[in-house]
N, C-alpha and C positions, 0 to 999 in steps of 0.2 A: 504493500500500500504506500509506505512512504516511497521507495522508488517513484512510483506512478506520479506521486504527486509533485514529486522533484523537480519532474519532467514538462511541467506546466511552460507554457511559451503563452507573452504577450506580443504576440506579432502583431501588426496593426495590419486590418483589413483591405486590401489594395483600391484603389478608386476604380469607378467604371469611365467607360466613355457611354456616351446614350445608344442604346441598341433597344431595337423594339422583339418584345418577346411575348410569345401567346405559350397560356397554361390550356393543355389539353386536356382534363382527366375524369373519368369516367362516374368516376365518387368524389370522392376529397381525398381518400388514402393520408399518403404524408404532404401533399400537394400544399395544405398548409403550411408544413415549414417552410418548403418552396417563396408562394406569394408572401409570407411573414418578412423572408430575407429579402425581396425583390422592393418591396413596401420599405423597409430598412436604407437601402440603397440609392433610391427614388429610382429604379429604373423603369422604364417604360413598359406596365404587362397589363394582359388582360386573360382572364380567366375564362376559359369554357368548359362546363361542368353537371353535369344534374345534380349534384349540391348547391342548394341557396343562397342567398347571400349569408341567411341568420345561421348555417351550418360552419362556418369558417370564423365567426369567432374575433375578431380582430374588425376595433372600431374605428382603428384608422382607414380602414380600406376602406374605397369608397366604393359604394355601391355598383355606381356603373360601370365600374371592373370587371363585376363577373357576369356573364353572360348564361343563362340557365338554358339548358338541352337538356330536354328528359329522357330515361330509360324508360321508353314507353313500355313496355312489357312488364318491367318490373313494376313499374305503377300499377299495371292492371292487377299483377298478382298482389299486391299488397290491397289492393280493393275487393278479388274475389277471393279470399284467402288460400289462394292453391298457391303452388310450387312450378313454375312452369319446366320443363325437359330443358336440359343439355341445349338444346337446338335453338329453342325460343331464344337462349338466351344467349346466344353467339350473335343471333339476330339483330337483338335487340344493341348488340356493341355496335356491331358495323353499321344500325340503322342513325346508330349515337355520332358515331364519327363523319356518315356523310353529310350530316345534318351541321354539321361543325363545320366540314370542308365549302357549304354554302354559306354561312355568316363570319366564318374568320375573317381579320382581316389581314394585310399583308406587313408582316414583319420579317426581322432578321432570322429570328432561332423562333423554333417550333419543341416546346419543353414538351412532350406527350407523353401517357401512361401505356405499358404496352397491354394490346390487345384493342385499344380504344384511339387506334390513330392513324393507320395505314393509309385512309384514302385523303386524309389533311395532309399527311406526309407528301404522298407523290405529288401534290396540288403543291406544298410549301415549295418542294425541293425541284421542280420545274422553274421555279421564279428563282434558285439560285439560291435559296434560303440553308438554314446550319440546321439540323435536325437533332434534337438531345432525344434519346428515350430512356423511364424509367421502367425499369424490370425488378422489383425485387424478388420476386420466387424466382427459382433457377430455371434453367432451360426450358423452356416447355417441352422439349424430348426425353427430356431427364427426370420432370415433375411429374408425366403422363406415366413413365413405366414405375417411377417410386409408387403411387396412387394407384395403380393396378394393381400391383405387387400387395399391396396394404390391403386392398379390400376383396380381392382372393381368399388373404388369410383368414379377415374377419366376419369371410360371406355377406360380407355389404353391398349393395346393390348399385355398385358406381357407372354412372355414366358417361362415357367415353369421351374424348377431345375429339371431335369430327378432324380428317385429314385435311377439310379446307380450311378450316380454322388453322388448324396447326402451321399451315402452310402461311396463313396468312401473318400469323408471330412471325416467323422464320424469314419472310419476306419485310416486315417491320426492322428486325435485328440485322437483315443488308440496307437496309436503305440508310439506317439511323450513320450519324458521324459521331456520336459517342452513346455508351450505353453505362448509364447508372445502375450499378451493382452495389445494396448498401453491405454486404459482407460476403468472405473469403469462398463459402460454399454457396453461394448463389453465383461468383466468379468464375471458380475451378468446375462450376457445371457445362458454361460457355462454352471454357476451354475444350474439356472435353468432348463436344460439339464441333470445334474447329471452328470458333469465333478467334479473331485476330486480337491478339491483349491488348496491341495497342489502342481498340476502340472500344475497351472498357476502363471506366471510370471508376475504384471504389471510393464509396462515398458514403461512411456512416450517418446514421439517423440520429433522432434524439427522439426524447417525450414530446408526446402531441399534448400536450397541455401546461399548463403554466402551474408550478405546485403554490397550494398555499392552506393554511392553519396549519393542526395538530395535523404529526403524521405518525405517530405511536399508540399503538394500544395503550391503553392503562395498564400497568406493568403487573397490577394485582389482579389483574384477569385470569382467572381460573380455564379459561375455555382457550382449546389450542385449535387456531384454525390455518387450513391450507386454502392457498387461492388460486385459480386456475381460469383464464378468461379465452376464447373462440367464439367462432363463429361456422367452422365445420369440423363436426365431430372426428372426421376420418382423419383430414391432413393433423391435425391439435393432438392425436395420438390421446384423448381422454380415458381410454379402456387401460391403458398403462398404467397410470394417475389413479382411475379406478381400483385397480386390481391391489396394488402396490397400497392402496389407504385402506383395504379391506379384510388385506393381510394383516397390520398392524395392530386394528382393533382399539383404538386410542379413548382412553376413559375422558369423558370430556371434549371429544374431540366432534370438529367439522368440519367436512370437507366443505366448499363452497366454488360452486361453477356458476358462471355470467357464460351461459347460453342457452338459448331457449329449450322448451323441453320439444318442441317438434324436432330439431336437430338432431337429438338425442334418439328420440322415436326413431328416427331416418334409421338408424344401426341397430336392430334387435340385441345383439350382444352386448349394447353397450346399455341399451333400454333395461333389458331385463336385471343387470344389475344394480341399478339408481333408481329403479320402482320399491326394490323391498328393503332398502339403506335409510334411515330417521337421521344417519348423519350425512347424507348428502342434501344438500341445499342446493335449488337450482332459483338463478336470480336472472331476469330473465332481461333487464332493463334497468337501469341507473341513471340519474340526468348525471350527475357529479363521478365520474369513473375512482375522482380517490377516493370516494367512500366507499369503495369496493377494497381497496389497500388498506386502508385504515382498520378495516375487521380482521386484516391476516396477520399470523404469523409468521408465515413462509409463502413463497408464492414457488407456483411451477407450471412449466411449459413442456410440456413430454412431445414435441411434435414431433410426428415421423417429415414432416416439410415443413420447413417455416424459412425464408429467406433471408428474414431479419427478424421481426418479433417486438414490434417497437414496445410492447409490455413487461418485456425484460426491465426497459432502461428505465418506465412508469413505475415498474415495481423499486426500483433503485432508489429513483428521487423519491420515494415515499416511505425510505429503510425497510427494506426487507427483503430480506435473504431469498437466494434465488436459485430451483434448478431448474436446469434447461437439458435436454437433450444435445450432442454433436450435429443432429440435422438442424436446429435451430442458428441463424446467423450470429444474432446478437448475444450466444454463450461465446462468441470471442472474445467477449469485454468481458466476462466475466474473471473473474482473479479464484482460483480453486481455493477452496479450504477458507478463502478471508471475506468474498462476499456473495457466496454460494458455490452450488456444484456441477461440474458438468457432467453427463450421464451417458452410456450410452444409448443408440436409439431402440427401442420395446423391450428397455430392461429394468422392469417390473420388479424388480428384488435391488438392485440399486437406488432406485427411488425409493424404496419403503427404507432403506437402510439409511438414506441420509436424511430424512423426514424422522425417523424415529431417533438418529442423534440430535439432533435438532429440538427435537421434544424434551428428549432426555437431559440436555442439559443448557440449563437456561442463560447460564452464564455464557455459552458460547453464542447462543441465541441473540443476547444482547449484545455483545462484541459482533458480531458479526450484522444486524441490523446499522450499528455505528458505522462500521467500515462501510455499507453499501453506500448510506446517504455521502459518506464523504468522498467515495469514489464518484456517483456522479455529479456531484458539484466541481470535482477534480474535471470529469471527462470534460464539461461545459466550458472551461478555462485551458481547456488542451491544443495544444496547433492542430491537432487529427479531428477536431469537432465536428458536427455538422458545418455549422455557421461560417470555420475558416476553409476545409475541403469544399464546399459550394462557392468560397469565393474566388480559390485560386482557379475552381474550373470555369467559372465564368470569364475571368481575367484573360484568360487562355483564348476562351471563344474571343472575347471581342478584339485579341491581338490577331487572332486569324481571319474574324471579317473585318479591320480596318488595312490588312494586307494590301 
C-alpha cells in the first residue's frame, strides 16, 4: 500500500486545442466519465444517447448537449413486461445507431460505444473524421465462446450472438483508429484475435458516482453481510457466490444481491437455490447505489466475464474489501491480501475461504476496509487515473488531427 501510494504523480493535465467530438452510446455505461472530462476541458461535444439528460447526473452540462435516440425495442419491452430475443435486440442497436448517423452532426473524432456505432462510423470516417471506440468486454469472439462454454455447464438457456452481429463488432474494431480497453484481459482478448496493439488504448475506469457521507457500517453490527451487484446472472458468475455463501452457513449472516429476481429466474440452477435461502436478499433497485455498500461487509464479483467491473473501484471508495475473480478487469487494481482477493474463475471453495476469513477475523476486516478507501483515493491522484490516461489520449488525437 505504501508503495502504491508513493507512486502518486501531480502531472498537470495537458491543454487541448478545440476539436469537435460527438458521444455515441447506446446507454450511458461509463460514457459519463467521458462527457464529465470533456465538460472539465471545455471541449466541444455532444452526446447521443437513449439516456436522458436527468440520467447523466452533472448540472453543469447543458442540456442541449445530449441528444436523446431511443432503444425503441427496449422501450416497448419495458412497457409490455417481456424480454424480447437475442435478435430484437441486435435490432434494436443498429436501428439506434442509424438513427444517430441521421442527426449527428459533423465533427472531428467520433467517441462511440461498440456495438452501437458502425453505421455513424462509416458516415464519420468518409468525411475524414478520427474514430475512438469503446469496448470494455473482450473480444466478442472470445466473450461469445466464454458465454457458451458457461451456460452449457449450467444448462442455461443462452442465446446466441447472431454471425451478423458478430461480424458487424468485428467490422467496428477495423474501422475504429483507436480502441479503449479499460483492463489487461479485455486487451490480451484483442490480441489474441489478431487486433494490432498499437490500436488499443488501455484506459482505466473509475467510480461512476461521486462518494459522499458515512461509508462504514457501524462497527457494533452484529450482522455480516456480503455484497454482490449484476445485471446478468450468467456473465456475474452469481451460482459461484451462491454456492460458496451456502457452504459457509454464517450465523448472522447475509448474502445481499442488487439484481432483479427475473434475472435470476432466467437460470433454474441459480433460481432454485435463492428461492429456499432466508439469507439471500434480493434488492432489486436503489436510487443511491452507496446505500447498497454501506450494508456490506465484503463485496464480490465472481464473474466468469466482466471486462472491467467499474463496482470493484464503487466498492473501494466506499471501504470495502473486495473479491473478484481473474476474468474480472478491475481485480488488477486490486493489491492481494491488503485490499481484497483475487480468485480464480468458478472457484467456489476459494470464495467461501476468503469470505469466511474475513468473517473470522474482524481485525483484518477492518484493516483491510482502511487500506481499500485509501487505495482508491491513492488511485484518483495517480498519473494511471482515468482522468490523466483520457487526457494524454486525447492530446494525442488532437496532435494527429492538427497534423
Amino acid at each position: 500500500m505504501e508503495k502504491y501510494l508513493s507512486s502518486l504523480s501531480n502531472n498537470k493535465i495537458p491543454s487541448f486545442s478545440k476539436i469537435k467530438v460527438n458521444i455515441l452510446v447506446g446507454a450511458r455505461f461509463n460514457g459519463k466519465l467521458v462527457a464529465d472530462f470533456f465538460q472539465r476541458k471545455s471541449i466541444d461535444f455532444y452526446i447521443y444517447s437513449s439516456a436522458p439528460a436527468n440520467k447523466w447526473h452533472n448540472p453543469e452540462l447543458p442540456k442541449k448537449k445530449i441528444i436523446f435516440i431511443p432503444l425503441v425495442m427496449k422501450i416497448l419491452s419495458r412497457i409490455l413486461g417481456v424480454r424480447f430475443s437475442r435478435g430484437v435486440r441486435e435490432f434494436d442497436a443498429k436501428l439506434f445507431d442509424f438513427i444517430a448517423s441521421l442527426l449527428m452532426r459533423k465533427s472531428d473524432v467520433l467517441h462511440g460505444w461498440a456495438t452501437f456505432s458502425l453505421t455513424s462510423a462509416i458516415k464519420h470516417k468518409k468525411r475524414g473524421g478520427y474514430f475512438v471506440l469503446e469496448r470494455a468486454c473482450p473480444h466478442v469472439l472470445y466473450q461469445e465462446k466464454l458465454l457458451i462454454k458457461e451456460s452449457d455447464k449450467l444448462g442455461a438457456n443462452y442465446q446466441k450472438t447472431s454471425k451478423k452481429f458478430i461480424d458487424r463488432c468485428t467490422q467496428e474494431y477495423t474501422l475504429a483508429d483507436k480502441i479503449i480497453v479499460p483492463s489487461l484481459y479485455t486487451l490480451n482478448s484483442f490480441l489474441e484475435y489478431g487486433v494490432d496493439r498499437s490500436k488499443l488504448e488501455l484506459l482505466r475506469l473509475d467510480a461512476n458516482f461521486s462518494r459522499s457521507g458515512q461509508i462504514y457500517k457501524s462497527k457494533n453490527s452484529k450482522n455480516f453481510v456480503v455484497g454482490s451487484i449484476g445485471g446478468n446472472a450468467l456473465r456475474k458468475g452469481f451460482v459461484y457466490l451462491i454456492e460458496a455463501w451456502q457452504s459457509l452457513q454464517i450465523e448472522n449472516g447475509t448474502l445481499l444481491l442488487k439484481v432483479t429476481e427475473a434475472e435470476l429466474k432466467s437460470i433454474p440452477i441459480i433460481w432454485n437455490k435463492v428461492k429456499i435461502d432466508p439469507t439471500i436478499e434480493i434488492i432489486p433497485y436503489l436510487k443511491k447505489i452507496e446505500d447498497f455498500y454501506m450494508e456490506c461487509d465484503v463485496f464480490c464479483l465472481p464473474s466468469i466475464d466482466d471486462g472491467f467491473g467499474m463496482v470493484v473501484l464503487e466498492a473501494l471508495a466506499c471501504g470495502k474489501p473486495v473479491i473478484a475473480t481473474k476474468n474480472v478487469g478491475a481485480s488488477e487494481l486490486l493489491i492481494d491480501n491488503e485490499t481484497g482477493y483475487v480468485v480464480n474463475n468458478r472457484d467456489s471453495m476459494a470464495i467461501a475461504k476468503t469470505i469466511d476469513r474475513l468473517y473470522r477475523d474482524k481485525n483484518l476486516l477492518n484493516k483491510m476496509s482502511d487500506n481499500a478507501l485509501k487505495y482508491y483515493t491513492g488511485y484518483q491522484l495517480s498519473k494511471d487515473n482515468f482522468e490523466n490516461s483520457i487526457s494524454r489520449l486525447y492530446e494525442n488525437i488532437t496532435t494527429n488531427i492538427n497534423k
